[in-house]
N, C-alpha and C positions, 0 to 999 in steps of 0.2 A: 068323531072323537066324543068321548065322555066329557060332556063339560062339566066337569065337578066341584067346581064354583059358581054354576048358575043362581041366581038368588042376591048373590052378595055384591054387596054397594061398596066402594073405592074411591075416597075422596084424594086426587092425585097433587099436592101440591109440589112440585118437583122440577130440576133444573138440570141438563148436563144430558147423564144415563146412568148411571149404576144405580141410582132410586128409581128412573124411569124407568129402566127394562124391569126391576120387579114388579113394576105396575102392567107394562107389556105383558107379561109371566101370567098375571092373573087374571088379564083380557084373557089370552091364549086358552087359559081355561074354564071360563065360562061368566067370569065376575066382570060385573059394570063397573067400569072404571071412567069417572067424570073426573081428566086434567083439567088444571087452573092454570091459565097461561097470563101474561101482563096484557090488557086487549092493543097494546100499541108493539109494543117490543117482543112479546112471546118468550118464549125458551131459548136462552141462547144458543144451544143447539140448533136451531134454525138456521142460524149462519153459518156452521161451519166448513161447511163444506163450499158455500158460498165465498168465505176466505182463500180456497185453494190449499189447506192443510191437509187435506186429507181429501182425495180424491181427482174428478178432476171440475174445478170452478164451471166450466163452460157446459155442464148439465144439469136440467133442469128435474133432475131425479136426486134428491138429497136424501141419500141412503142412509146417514148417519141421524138423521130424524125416524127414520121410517124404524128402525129396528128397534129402538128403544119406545116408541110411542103406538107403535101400530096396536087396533083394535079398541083403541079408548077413545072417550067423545070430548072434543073438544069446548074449551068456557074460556071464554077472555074476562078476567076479570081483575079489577086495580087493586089489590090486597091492602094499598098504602093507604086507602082513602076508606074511612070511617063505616058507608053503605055495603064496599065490595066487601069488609071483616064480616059486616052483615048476612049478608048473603052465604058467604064461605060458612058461617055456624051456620045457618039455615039447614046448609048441605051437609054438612057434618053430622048435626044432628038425626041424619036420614040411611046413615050410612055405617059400615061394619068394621072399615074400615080408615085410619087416617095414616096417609105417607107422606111422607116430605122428606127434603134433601137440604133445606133450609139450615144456615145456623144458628145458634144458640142466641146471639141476640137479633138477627131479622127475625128468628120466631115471637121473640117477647114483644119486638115492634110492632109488629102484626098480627099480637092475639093470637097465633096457632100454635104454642105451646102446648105442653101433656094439660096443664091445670086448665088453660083455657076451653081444649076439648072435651075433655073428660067432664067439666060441669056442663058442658049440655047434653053428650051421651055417655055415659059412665059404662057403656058394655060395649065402648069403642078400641078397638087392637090400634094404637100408637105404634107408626112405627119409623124408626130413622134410619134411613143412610149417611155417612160421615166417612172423612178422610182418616181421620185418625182417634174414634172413641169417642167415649161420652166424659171422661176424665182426662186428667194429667193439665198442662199450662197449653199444647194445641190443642184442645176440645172444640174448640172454639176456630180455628187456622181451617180453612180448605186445602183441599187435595185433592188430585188429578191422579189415574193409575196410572199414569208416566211418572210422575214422581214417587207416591206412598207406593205402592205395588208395585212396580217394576224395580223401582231405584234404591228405596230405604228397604225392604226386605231380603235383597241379597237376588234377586231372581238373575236382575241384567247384568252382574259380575258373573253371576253361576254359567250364565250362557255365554258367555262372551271368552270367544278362546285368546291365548295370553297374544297373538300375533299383530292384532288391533291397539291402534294407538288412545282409543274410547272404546267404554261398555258398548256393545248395541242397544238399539233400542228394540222397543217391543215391536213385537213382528206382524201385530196387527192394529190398527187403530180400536179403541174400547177394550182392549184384551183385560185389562183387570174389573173394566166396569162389565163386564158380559158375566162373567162370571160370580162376582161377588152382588149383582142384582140378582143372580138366580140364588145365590143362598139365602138373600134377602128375601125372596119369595117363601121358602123352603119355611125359613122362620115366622113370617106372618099365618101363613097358612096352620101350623104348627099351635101359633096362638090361639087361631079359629076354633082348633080340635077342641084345645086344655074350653076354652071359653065353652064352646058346650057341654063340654062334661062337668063341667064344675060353676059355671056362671060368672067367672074371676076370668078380666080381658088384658092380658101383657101386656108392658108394652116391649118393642124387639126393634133394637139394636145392632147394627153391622155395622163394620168398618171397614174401607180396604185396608188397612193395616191385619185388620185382625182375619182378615180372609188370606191374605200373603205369606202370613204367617202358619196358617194352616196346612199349607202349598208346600211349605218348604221348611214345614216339621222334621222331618230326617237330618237335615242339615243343621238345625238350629238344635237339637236335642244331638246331636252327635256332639257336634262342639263345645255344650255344656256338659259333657261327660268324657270326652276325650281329650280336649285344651283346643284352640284355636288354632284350625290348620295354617299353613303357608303362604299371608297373603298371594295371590296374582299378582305379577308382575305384566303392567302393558309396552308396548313399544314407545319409542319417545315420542316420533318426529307425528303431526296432526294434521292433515289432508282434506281439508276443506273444500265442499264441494256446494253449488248454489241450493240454497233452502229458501219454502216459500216467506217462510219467518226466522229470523236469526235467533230470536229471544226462547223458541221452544226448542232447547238443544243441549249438549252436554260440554260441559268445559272444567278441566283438568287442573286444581291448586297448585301451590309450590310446595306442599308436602307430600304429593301427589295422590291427592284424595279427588273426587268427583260431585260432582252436584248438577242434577239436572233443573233445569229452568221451564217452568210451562206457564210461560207469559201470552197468552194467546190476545188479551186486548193489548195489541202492542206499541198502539199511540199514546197510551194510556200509563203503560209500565216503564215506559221507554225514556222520558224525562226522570222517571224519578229511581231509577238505576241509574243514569249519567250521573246524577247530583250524590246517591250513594256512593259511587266508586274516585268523585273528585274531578269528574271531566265531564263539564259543561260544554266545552271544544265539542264532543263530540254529538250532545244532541243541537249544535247550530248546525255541523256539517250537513251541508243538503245533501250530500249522497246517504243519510240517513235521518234528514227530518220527518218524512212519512215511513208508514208503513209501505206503501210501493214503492220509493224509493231504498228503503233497506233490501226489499225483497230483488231490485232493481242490482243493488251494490253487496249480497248476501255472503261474496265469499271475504270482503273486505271487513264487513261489520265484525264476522267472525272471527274475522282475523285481530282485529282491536281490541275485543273482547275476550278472546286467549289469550292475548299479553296481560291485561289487565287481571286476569282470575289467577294467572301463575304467578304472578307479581308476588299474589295472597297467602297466609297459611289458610286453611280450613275456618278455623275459627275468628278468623278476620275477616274471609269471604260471609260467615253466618251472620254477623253483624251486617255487614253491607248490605245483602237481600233482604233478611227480617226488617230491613228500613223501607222496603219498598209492599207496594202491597199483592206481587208476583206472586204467584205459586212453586214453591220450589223443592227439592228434597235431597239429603245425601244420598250418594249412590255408595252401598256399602257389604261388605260381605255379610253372609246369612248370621256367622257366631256373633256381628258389630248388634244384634238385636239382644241378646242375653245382658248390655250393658245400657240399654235403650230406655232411657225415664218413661216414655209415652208408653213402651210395653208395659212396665213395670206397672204403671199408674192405674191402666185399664184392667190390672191382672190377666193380660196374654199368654205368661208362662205359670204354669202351677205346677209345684212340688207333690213328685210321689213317690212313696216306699215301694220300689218294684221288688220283686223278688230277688234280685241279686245286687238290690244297692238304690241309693237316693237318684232321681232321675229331675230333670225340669222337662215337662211337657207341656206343649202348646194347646191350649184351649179351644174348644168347640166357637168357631166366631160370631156364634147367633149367642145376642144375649136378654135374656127375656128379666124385665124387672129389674133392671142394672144392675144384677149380681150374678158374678162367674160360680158356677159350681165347683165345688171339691171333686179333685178327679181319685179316682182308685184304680189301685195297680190293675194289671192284665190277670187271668186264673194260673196258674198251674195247671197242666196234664190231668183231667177230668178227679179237678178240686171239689167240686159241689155235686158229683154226680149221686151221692149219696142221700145228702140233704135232698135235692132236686125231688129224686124219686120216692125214698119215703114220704115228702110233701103232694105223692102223687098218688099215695097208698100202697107202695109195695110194701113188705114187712124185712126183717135183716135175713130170713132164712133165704127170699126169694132173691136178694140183691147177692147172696153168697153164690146161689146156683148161679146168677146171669154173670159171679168173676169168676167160676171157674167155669164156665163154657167161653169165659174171653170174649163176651159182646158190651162187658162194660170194662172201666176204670175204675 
């Protein structure tokens, strides 16, 4: 293969996968990518397969590491501590690129911010991965593609037929971070080009929101133009079957609305969802004091926790979780995003004069220099083919002959 990134340096500061597979992406294609991991702890991703979530615990092939990081050189380094800031500019300064998946304030604690890079290499491509945008009140919130991608963009209502008592889940573990790091790729690379040609280094922006979005433009641009179809209706009765973690799962309001949970540290989340929902009782029960034990008692925990969520309306459950510091998201039909503040904030949809009337369409989700572009209608039936061609030197006698021989418009 053409490695068509040979040359180019990749400073990886990144956690999870949808920032790490785009850094994966640009190994694959020929660029040095030097990860920063914590030299004690690592990448959470380390463990999780480790957990039993996804795959199977008792191998010592941790596939979910391997995909998103393969091809890059590993650095253990403490980012919290004054020397490792150090060093990370050093490398910065050396390199073509900066990625992180970091948020908005671990970057300012840590010095890796745009201003902090950018004063040591100013022809550095900045580039973020984020759950949900660089604006709006979550800019700031993490997100998991089980929640923002699969849940709040409408994907797991779309796929989930009405006979199911819950949306499904996504059918593959990383399925929105696989994809929304390859457009994140798509976008750095993209900044590479503009930076040579002109000397001016983006910085570029993805979001799983704004990737989901993309995905499920047909549906979201139909409902802004045609009204809000029929909700789905699911089945009642819920059928709980043993999971390795109770707290990453999907549980159903009394309004009957859904909200997935992707609590993966779940010693950790697990106290302080008891103490938001008003039952202490149930983080002393030892059949759920650890996490082995939940995963031990998982069709019970469940069961607790379904009473407890239907108890709620929707916006009494948002209040409960936003107290905890879980990862969480609505699960919601694709038209529930045309009402969505975080769309709105990020400019996700944008207004166009199509030819047969005002449209909302969803935006390109690579964003270069935190400004969405004005989008413009589609052509007409060979609109420009005149312009086109006289800009290519034909004159009007010869464009006359090529419409009546019928080879133009």
């Amino acid at each position: 293969m053409t490695a068509v990134l040979e040359g180019v340096r990749v400073l990886d500061v990144t956690q999870w996968a949808m920032s790490p597979v785009a850094g994966a992406v640009l190994a694959d294609w020929g660029a040095t990518v030097l990860k920063i991991e914590h030299p004690e702890t690592g990448d959470p991703m380390r463990g999780l397969v480790a957990t039993g979530l996804v795959g199977d615990a008792s191998t010592d092939v941790n596939f979910m590491w391997e995909i998103p990081n393969r091809g890059k050189r590993g650095l253990g380094i403490d980012l919290s501590r004054s020397e490792g800031q150090r060093l990370a500019h050093q490398l910065a300064a050396t390199c073509d690129v900066f990625l992180t998946s970091f948020l908005p304030d671990a970057r300012r604690r840590l010095r890796i911010d745009v201003d902090d890079i950018r004063a040591l290499n100013p022809r550095i491509v900045y580039a973020r991965g984020s759950g949900h945008g660089t604006e709006g009140d979550q800019a700031g919130t993490g997100g998991f593609d089980g929640t923002v991608y699969w849940g709040r963009a409408g994907m797991a209502i779309a796929s989930s037929p009405p006979d199911v008592a819950l949306p499904l889940p996504m059918p593959s573990p990383g399925f929105g971070d696989l994809m929304s790091g390859l457009v994140l790729a798509a976008g750095i690379t993209t900044a590479l080009f503009h930076r040579e040609r002109t000397g001016h280094a983006p910085t570029v922006d993805v979001s799983l929101l704004g990737v989901a979005m993309w995905q499920m433009s047909p549906s979201i641009t139909a409902a802004a133009l045609f009204g809000n179809p029929e909700p789905k209706r699911f089945a009642r009765k819920i059928t709980r079957v043993p999971v390795g973690n109770p707290l990453v799962n999907v549980f159903r309001t009394k309004d009957d609305r859904f909200v997935q949970l992707v609590f993966l540290q779940s010693d950790r989340h697990w106290p302080e969802l008891c103490a938001a929902l008003g039952r202490p009782d149930l983080e002393d029960d030892p059949r759920f004091a650890t996490a082995e034990a939940r995963a031990a008692n998982s069709v019970a925990c469940q069961q607790e926790l379904d009473r407890e969520f239907a108890s709620r309306s929707f916006v009494e459950l948002r209040a409960v979780l936003d107290a905890t510091t879980g990862i969480w998201s609505p699960i919601q039909e694709a038209a529930a995003l045309l009402d969505d503040a975080q769309v709105h904030a990020n400019g996700y949809l944008r207004p166009v004069d199509a030819a047969g009337g005002p449209l909302q369409l969803v935006a390109n989700p690579i964003v270069f220099d935190e400004t969405q572009p004005d989008l413009e209608r589609a052509p007409m039936l060979g609109e420009h083919t005149d312009e086109t061609l006289l800009d290519l030197g034909y004159d009007w006698d010869a464009l006359i002959t090529l419409k009546e021989q019928g080879v133009i418009h």
